[in-house]
N, CA, C and O of each residue as an XYZ file, in Angstrom:
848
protein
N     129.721     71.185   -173.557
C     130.315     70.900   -174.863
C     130.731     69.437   -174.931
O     131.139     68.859   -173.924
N     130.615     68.750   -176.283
C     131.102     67.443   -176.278
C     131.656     67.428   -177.576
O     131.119     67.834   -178.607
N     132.823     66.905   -177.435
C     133.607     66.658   -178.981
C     134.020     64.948   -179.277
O     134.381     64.046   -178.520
N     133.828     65.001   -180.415
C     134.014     63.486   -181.106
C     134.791     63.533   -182.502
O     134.824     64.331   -183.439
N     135.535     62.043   -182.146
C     136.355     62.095   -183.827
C     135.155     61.558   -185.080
O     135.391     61.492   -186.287
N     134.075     61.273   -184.517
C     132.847     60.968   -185.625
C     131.673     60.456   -185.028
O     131.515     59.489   -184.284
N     130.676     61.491   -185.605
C     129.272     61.380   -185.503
C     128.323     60.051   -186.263
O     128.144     59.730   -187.438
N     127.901     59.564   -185.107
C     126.917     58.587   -185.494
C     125.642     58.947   -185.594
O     125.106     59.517   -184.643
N     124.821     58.626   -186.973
C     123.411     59.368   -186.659
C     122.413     58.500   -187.281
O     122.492     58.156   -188.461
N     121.117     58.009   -186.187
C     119.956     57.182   -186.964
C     119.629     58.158   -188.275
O     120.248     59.127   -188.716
N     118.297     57.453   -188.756
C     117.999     58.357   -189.821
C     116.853     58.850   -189.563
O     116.756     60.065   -189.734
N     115.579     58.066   -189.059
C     114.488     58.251   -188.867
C     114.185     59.058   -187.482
O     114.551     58.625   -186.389
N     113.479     60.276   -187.653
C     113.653     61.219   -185.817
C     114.745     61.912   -185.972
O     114.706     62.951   -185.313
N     116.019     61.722   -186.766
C     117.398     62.324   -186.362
C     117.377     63.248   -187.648
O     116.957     64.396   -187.504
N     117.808     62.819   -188.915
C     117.855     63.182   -189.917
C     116.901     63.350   -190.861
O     117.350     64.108   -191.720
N     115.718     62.979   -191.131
C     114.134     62.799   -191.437
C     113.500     63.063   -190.512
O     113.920     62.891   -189.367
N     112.362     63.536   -190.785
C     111.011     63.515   -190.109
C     110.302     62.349   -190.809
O     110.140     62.393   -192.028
N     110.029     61.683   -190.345
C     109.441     60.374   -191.021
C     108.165     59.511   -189.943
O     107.494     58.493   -190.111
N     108.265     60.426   -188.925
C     106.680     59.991   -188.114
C     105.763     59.297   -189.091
O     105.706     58.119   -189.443
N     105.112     60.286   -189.406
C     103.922     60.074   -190.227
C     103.498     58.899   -190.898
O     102.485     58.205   -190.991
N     105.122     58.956   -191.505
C     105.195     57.889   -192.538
C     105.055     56.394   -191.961
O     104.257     55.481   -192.175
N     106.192     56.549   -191.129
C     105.942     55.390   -190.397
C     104.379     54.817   -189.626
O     103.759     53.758   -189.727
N     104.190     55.792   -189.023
C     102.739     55.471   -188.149
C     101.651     54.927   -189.111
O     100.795     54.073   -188.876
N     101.941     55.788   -190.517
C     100.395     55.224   -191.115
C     100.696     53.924   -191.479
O      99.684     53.223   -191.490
N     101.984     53.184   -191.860
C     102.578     51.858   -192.441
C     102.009     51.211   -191.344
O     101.318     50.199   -191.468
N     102.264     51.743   -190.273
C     102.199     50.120   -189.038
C     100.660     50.344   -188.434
O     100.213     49.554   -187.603
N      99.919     51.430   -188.892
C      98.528     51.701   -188.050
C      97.874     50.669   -189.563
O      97.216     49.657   -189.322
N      98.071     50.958   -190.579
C      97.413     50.114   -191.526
C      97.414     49.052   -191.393
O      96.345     48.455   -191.267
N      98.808     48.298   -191.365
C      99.388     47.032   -190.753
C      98.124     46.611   -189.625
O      97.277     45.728   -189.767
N      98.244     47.230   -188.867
C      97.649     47.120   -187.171
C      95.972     46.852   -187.709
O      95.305     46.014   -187.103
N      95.527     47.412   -188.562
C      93.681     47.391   -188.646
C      93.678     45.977   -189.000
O      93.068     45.126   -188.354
N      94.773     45.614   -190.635
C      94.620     44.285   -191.466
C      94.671     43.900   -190.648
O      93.461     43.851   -190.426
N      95.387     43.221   -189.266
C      95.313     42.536   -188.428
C      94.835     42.438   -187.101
O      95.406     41.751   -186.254
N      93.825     43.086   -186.888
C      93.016     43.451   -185.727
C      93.551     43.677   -184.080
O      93.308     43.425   -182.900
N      94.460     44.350   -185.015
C      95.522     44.702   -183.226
C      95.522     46.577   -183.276
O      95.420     47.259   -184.295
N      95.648     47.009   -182.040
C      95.750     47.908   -181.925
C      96.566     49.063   -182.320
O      97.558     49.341   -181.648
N      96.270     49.703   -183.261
C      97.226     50.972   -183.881
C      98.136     51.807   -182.925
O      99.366     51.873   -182.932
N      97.568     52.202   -182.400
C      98.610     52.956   -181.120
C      99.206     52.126   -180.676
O     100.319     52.076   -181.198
N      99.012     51.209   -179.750
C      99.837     49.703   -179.605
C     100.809     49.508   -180.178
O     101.913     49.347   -179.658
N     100.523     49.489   -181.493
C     101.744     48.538   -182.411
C     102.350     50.111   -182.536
O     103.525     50.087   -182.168
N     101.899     51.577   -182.965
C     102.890     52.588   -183.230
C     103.926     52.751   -182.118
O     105.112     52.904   -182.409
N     103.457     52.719   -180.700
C     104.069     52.205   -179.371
C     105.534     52.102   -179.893
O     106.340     53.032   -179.883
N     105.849     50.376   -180.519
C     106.550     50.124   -180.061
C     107.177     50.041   -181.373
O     108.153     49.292   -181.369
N     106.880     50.651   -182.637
C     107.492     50.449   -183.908
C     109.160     51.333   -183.758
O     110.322     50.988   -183.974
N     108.630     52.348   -183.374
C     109.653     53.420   -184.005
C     111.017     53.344   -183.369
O     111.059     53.449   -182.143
N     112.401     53.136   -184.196
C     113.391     53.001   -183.691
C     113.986     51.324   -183.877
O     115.077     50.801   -183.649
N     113.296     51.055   -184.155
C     113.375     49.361   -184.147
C     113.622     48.875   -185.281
O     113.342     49.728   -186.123
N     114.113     47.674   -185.888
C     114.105     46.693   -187.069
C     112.242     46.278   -187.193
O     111.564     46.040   -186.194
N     111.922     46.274   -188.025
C     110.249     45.790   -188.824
C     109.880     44.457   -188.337
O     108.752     43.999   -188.156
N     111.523     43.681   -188.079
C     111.045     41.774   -187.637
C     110.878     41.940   -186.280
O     109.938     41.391   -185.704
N     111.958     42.874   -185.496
C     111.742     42.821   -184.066
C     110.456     43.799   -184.183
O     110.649     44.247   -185.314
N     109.543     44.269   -183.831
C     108.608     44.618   -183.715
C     107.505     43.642   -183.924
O     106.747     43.247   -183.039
N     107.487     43.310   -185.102
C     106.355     42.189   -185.507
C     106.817     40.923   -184.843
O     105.959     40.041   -184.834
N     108.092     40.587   -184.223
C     108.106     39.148   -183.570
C     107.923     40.120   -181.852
O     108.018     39.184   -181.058
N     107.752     41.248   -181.101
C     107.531     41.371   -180.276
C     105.761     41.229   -180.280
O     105.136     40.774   -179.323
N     105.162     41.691   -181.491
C     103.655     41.437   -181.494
C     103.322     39.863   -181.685
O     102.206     39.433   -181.976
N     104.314     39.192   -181.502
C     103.598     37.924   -181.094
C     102.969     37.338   -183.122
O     102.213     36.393   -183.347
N     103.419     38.000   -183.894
C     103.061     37.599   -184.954
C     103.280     36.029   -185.463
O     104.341     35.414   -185.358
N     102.046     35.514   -186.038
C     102.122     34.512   -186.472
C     101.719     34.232   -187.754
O     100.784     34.782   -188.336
N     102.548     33.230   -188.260
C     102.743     33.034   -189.833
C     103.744     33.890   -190.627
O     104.321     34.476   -189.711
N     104.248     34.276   -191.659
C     105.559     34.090   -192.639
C     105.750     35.502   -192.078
O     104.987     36.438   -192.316
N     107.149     35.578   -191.093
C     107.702     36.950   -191.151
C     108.433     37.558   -192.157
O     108.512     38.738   -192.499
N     108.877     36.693   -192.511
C     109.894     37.730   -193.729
C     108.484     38.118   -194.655
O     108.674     39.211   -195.189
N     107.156     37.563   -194.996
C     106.663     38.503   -195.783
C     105.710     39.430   -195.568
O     105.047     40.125   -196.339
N     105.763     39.292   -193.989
C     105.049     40.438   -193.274
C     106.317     41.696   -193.305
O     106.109     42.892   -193.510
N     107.586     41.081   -193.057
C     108.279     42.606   -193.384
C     108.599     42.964   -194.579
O     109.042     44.094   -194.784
N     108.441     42.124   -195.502
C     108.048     42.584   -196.906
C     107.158     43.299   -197.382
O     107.187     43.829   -198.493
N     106.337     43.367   -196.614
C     104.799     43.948   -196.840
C     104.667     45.458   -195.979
O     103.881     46.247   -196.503
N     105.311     45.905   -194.795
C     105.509     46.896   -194.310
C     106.377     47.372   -194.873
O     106.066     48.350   -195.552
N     107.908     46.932   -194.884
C     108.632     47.713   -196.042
C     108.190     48.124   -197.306
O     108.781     49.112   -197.744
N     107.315     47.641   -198.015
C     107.086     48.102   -199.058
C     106.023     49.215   -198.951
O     105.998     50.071   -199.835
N     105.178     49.261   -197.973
C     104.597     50.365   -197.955
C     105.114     51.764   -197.143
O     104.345     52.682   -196.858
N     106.374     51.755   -196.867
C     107.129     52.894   -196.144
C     107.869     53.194   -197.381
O     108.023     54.362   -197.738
N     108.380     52.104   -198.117
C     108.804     52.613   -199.668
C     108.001     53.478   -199.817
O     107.984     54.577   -199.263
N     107.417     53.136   -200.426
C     105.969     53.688   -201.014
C     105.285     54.962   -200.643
O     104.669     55.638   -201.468
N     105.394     55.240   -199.520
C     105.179     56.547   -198.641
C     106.378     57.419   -198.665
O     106.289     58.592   -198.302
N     107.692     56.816   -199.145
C     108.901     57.849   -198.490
C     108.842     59.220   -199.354
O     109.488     60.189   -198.955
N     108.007     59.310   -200.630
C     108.192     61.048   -200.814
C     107.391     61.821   -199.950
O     107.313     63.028   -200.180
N     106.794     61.342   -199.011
C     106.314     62.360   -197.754
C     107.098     62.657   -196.745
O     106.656     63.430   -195.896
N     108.083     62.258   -196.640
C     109.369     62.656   -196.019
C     109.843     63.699   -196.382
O     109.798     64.120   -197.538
N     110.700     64.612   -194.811
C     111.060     65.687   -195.143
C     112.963     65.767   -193.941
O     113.370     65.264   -192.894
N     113.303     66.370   -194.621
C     114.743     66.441   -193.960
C     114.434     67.682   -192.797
O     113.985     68.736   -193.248
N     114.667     67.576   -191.293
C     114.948     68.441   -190.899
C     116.138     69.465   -190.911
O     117.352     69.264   -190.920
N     115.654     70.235   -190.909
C     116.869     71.487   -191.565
C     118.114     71.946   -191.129
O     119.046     72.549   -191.662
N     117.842     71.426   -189.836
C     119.621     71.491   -189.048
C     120.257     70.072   -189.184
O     121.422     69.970   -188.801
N     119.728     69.133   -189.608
C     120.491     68.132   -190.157
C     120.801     67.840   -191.497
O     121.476     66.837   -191.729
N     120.265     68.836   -192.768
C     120.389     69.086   -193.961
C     122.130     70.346   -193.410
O     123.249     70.320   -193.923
N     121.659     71.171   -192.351
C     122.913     71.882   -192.827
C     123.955     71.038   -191.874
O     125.052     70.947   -192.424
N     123.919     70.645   -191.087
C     125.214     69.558   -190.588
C     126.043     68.858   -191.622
O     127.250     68.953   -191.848
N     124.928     67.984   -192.313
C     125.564     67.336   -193.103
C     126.327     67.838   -194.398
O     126.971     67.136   -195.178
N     126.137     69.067   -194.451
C     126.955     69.685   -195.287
C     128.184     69.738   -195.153
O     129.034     69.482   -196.007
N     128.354     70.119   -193.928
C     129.469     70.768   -193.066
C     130.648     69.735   -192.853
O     131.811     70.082   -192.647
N     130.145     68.218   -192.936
C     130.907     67.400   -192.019
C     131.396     66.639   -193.747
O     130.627     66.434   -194.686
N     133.188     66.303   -193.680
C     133.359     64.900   -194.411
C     133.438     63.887   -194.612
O     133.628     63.583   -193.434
N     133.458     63.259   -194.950
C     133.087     61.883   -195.530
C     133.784     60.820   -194.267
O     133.335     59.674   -194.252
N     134.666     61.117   -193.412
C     134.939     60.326   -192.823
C     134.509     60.218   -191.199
O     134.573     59.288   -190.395
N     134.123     61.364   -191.114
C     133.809     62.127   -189.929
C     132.452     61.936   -189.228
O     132.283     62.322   -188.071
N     130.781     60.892   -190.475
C     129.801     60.828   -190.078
C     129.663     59.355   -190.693
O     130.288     58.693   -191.522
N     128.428     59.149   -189.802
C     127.877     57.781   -190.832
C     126.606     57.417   -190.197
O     126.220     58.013   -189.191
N     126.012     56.571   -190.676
C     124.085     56.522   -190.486
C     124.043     55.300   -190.188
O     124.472     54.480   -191.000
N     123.456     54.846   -188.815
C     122.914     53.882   -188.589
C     121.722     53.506   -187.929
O     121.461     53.566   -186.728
N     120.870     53.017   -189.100
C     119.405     52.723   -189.077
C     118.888     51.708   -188.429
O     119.690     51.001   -187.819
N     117.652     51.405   -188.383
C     116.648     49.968   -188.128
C     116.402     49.882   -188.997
O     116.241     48.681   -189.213
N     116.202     50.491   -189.915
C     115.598     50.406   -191.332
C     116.381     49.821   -192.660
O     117.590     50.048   -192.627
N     115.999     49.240   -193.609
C     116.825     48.343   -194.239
C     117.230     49.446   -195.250
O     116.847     50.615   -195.198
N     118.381     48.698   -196.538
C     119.113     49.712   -197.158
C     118.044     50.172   -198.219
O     118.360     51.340   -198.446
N     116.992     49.878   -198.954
C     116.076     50.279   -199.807
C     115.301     51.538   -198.812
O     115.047     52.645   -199.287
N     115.078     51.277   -197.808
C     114.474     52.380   -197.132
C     114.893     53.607   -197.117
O     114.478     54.624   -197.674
N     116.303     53.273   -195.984
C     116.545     54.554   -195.901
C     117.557     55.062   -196.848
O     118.308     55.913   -196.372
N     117.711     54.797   -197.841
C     118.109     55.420   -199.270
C     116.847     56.012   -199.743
O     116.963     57.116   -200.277
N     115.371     55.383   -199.637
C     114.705     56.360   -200.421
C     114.058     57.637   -199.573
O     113.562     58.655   -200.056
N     114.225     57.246   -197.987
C     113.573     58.278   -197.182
C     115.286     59.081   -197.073
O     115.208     59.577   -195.949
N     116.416     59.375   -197.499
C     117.628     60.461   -197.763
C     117.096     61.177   -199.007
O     116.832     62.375   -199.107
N     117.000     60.315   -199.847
C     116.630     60.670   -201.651
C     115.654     61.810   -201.203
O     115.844     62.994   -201.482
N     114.382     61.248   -200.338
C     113.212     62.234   -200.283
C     113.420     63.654   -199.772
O     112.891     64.670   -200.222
N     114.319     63.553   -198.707
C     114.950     64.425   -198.186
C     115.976     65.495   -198.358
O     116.233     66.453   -197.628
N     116.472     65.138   -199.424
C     117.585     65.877   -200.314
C     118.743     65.766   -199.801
O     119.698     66.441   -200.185
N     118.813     64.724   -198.679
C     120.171     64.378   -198.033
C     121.006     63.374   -198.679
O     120.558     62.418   -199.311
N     122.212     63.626   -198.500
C     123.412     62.636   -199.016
C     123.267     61.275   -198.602
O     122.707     61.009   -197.539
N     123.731     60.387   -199.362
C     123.961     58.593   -199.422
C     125.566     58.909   -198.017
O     126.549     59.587   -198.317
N     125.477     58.568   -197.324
C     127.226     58.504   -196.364
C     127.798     57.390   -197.020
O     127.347     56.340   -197.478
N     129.123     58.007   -196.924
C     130.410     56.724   -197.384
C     129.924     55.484   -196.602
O     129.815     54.386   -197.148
N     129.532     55.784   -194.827
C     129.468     54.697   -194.161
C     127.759     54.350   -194.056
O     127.069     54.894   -193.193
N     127.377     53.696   -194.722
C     125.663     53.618   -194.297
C     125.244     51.961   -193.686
O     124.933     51.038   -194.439
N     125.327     51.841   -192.051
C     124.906     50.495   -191.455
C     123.613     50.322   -191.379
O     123.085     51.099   -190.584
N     122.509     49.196   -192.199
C     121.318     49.209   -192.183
C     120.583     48.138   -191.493
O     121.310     47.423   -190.804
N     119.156     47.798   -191.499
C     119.370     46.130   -190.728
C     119.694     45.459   -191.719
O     119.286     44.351   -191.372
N     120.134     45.326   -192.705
C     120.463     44.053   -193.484
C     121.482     43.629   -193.050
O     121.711     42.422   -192.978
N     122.543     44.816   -192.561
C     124.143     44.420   -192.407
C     124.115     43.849   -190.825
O     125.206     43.323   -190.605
N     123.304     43.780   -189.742
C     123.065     43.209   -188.378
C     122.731     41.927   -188.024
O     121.806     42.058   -188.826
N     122.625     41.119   -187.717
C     122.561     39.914   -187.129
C     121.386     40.355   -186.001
O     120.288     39.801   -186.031
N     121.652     41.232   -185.160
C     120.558     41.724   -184.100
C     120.204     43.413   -184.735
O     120.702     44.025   -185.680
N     119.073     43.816   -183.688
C     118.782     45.214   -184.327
C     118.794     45.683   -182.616
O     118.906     45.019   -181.586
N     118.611     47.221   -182.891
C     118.868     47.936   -182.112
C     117.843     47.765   -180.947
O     116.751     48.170   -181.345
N     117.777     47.304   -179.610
C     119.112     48.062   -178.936
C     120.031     47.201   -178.305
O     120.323     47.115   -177.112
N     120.483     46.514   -179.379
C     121.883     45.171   -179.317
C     122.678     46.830   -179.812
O     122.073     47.879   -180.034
N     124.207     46.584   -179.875
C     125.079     47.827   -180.297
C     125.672     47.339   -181.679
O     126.045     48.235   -182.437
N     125.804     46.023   -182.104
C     126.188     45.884   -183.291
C     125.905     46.693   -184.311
O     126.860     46.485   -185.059
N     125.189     47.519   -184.862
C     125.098     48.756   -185.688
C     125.937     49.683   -185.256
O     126.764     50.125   -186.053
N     125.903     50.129   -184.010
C     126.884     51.416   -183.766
C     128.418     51.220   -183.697
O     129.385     51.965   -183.855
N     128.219     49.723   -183.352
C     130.476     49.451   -183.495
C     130.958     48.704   -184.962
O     132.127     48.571   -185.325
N     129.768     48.267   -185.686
C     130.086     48.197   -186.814
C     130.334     49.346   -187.722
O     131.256     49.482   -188.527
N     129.668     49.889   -187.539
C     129.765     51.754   -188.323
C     131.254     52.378   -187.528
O     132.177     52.804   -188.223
N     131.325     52.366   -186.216
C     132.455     52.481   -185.824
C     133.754     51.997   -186.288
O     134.760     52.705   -186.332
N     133.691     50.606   -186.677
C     134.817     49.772   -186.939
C     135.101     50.491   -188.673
O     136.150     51.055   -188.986
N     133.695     50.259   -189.785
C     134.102     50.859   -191.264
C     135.009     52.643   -190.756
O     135.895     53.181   -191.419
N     134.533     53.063   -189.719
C     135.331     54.820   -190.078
C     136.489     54.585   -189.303
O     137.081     55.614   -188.976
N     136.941     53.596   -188.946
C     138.176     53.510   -187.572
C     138.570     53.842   -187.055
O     139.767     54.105   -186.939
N     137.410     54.056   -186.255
C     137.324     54.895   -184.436
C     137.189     54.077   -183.663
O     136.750     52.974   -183.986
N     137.495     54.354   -182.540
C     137.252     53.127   -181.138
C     136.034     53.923   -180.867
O     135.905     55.059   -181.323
N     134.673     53.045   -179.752
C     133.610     53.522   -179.941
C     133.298     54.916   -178.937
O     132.385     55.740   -178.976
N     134.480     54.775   -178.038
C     134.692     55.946   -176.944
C     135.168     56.989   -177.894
O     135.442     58.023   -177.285
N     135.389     57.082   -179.380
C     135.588     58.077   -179.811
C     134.329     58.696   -180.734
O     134.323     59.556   -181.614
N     133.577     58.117   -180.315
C     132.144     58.766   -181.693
C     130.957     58.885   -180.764
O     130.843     58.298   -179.688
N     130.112     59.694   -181.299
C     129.337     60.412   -180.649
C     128.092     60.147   -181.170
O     127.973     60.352   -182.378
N     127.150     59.750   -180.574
C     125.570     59.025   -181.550
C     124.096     60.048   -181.059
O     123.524     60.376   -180.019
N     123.958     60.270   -182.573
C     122.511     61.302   -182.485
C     121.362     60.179   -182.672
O     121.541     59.246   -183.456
N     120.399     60.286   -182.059
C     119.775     59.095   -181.941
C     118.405     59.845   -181.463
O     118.511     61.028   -181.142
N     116.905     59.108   -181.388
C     115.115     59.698   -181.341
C     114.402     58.583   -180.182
O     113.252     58.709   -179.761
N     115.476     57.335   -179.723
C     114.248     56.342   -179.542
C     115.075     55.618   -178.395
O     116.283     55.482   -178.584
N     114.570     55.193   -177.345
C     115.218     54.022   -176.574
C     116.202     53.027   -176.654
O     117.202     52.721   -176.006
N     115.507     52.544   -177.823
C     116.293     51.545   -178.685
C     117.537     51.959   -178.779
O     118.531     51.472   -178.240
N     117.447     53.021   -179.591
C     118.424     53.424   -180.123
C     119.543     54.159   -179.076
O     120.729     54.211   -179.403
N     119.005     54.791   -177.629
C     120.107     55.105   -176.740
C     120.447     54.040   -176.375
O     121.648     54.052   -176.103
N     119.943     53.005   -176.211
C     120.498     52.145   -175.321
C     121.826     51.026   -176.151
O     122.776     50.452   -175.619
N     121.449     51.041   -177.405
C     122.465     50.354   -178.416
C     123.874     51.088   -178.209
O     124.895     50.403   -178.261
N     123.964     52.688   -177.939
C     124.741     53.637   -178.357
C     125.286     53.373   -176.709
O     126.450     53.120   -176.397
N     124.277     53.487   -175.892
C     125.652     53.287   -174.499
C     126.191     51.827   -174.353
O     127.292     51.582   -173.861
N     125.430     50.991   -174.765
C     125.709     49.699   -174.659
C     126.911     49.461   -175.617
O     127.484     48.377   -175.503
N     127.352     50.329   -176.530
C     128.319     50.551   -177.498
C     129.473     51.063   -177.029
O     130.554     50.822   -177.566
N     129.309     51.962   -175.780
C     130.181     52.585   -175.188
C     130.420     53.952   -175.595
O     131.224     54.785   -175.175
N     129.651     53.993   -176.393
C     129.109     55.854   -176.733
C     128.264     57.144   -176.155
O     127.343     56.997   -175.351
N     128.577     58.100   -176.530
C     127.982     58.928   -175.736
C     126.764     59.031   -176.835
O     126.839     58.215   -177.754
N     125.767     59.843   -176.848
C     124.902     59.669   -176.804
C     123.632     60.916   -176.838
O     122.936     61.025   -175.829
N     123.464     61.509   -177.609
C     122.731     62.683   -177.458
C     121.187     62.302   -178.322
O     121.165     61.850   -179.466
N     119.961     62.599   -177.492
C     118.836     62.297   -178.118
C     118.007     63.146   -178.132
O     117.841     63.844   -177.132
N     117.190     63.336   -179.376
C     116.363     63.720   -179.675
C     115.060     63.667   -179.807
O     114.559     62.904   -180.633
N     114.241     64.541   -178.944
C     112.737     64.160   -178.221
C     111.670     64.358   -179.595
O     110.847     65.274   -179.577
N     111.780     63.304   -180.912
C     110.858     63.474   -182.199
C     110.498     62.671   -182.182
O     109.595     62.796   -183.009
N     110.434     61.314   -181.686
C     109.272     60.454   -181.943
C     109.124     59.811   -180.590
O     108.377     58.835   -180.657
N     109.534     60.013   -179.543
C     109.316     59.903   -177.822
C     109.935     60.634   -176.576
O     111.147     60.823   -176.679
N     109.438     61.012   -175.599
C     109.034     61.996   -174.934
C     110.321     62.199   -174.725
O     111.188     61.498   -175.247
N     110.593     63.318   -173.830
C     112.406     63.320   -173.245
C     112.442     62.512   -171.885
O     113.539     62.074   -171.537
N     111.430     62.298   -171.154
C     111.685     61.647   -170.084
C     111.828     60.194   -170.417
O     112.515     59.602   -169.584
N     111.358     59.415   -171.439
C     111.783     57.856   -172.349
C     113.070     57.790   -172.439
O     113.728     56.801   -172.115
N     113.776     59.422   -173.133
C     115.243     59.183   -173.109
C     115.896     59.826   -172.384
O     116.505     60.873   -172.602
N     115.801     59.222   -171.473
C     116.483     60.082   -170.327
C     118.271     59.447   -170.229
O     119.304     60.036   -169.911
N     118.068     58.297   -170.574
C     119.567     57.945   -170.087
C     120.821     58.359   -170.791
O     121.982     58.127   -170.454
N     120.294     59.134   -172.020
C     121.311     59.659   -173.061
C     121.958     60.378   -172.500
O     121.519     60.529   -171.359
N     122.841     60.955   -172.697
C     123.796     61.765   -172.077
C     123.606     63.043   -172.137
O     124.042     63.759   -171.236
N     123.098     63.429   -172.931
C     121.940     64.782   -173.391
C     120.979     64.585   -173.941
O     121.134     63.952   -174.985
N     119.750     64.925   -173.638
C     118.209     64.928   -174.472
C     118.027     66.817   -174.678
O     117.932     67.797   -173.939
N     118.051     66.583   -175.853
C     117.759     68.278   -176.608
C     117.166     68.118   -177.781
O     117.322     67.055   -178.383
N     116.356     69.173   -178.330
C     115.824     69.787   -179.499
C     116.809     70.278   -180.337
O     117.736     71.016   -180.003
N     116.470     69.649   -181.918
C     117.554     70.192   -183.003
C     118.341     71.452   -182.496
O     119.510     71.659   -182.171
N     116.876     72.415   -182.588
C     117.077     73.955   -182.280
C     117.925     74.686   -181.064
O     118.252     75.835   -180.768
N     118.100     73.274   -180.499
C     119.086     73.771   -179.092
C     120.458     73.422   -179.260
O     121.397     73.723   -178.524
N     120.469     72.775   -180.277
C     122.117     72.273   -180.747
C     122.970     73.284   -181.795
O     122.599     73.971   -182.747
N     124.103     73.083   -181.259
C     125.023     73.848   -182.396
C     126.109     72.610   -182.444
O     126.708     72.099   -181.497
N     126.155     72.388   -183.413
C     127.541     71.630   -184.171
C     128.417     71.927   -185.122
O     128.152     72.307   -186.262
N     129.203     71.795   -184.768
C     130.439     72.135   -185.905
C     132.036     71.205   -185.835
O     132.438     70.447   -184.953
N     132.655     71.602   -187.056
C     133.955     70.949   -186.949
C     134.981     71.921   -186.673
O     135.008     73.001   -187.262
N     135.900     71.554   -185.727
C     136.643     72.040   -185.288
C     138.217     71.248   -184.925
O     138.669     70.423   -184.132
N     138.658     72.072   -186.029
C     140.526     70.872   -185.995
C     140.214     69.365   -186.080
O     140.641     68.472   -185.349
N     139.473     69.287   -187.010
C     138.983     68.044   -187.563
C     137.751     67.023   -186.785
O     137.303     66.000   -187.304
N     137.314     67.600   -185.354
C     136.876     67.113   -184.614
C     135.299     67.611   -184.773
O     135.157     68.695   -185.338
N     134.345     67.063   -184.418
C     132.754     67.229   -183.965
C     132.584     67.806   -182.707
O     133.058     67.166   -181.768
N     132.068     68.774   -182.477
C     131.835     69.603   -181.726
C     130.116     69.964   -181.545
O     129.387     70.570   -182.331
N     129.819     69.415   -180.348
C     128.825     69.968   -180.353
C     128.213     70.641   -178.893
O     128.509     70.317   -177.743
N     127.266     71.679   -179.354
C     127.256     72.516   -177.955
C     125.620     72.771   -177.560
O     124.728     72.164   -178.153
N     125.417     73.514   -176.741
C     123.892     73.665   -176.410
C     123.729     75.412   -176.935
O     124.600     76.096   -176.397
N     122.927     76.104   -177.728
C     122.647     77.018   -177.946
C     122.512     78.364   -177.028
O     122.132     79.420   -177.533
């Protein structure tokens, strides 16, 4: 069992299913530019759009190369679907108690929630609001700092490397989810489980979560 005064949760892998979406944005990406699709899907997911394309060594105008991938994940987000134990979590939990922190900028993952039928959070940290992207921790103690928790008090649902490693490097615990890389990738989380193996709930105001 692990309890927290507030849940931190990516969006993409955690709260969405948004594979798809993503892969076909950066495999398209990957042909226009004669680099390898699997390659570049590799190392997309979990990440900010600039760090990825400045890890591919990209050359010439980044901001409108991530203009140009963002707009086609726009563009794709009604193929997005909410997984269903994070549609009913988020029911459950209030407004002060959760908050979302993405790689993905705020046009995104507002329209991949919208697609999903999931709620906008009081607290939503995106890359616009970062200076670095994940797996620097500035997203997870900034989201920490708006709900005012110390970071040993919040608990981060998270799909990707990146993203565990921001969350311990944050000083958080850490539970991941094996949807867009293997469980042995995230091994260092503090738990690696399947939605379906989780039970969460609130309890005397606290996050509670357990193994099925």
């Amino acid at each position: 069992m692990i309890e927290a005064a507030a849940l931190l949760l990516d969006c993409d892998g955690v709260l969405v299913d948004s594979r798809a979406s993503v892969e076909r944005a950066w495999r398209r990406w990957a042909v226009e530019h004669g680099l390898d699709g699997e390659a570049v899907v590799a190392i997309a997911h979990g990440r900010r759009t600039e760090d990825t394309l400045r890890e591919l060594g990209l050359a010439g105008d980044l901001a409108a190369e991530v203009d140009r991938v963002e707009a086609a994940e726009v563009a794709d987000a009604s193929a997005v679907s909410a997984y269903p134990e994070a549609a009913a979590l988020l029911a459950t939990l209030p407004a002060g108690a959760w908050a979302v922190v993405t790689s993905g900028t705020r046009a995104l993952v507002t329209a991949r929630l919208a697609a999903g039928g999931l709620p906008l959070p009081a607290v939503l940290v995106t890359a616009d609001d970062v200076a670095a992207g994940k797996p620097d921790p500035q997203g997870y103690l900034e989201a920490a700092r708006r709900l005012g928790r110390a970071a040993e008090e919040c608990l981060v649902l998270e799909d990707s490397p990146a993203g565990v490693a921001a969350a311990l490097t944050a000083g958080m615990r850490v539970v991941a989810l094996p949807t867009t890389h293997a469980a042995k990738e995230l091994s260092a989380a503090t738990l690696v489980a399947r939605w379906d193996e989780l039970a969460v709930r609130l309890a005397e105001g606290r996050v509670v979560l357990e193994l099925r």
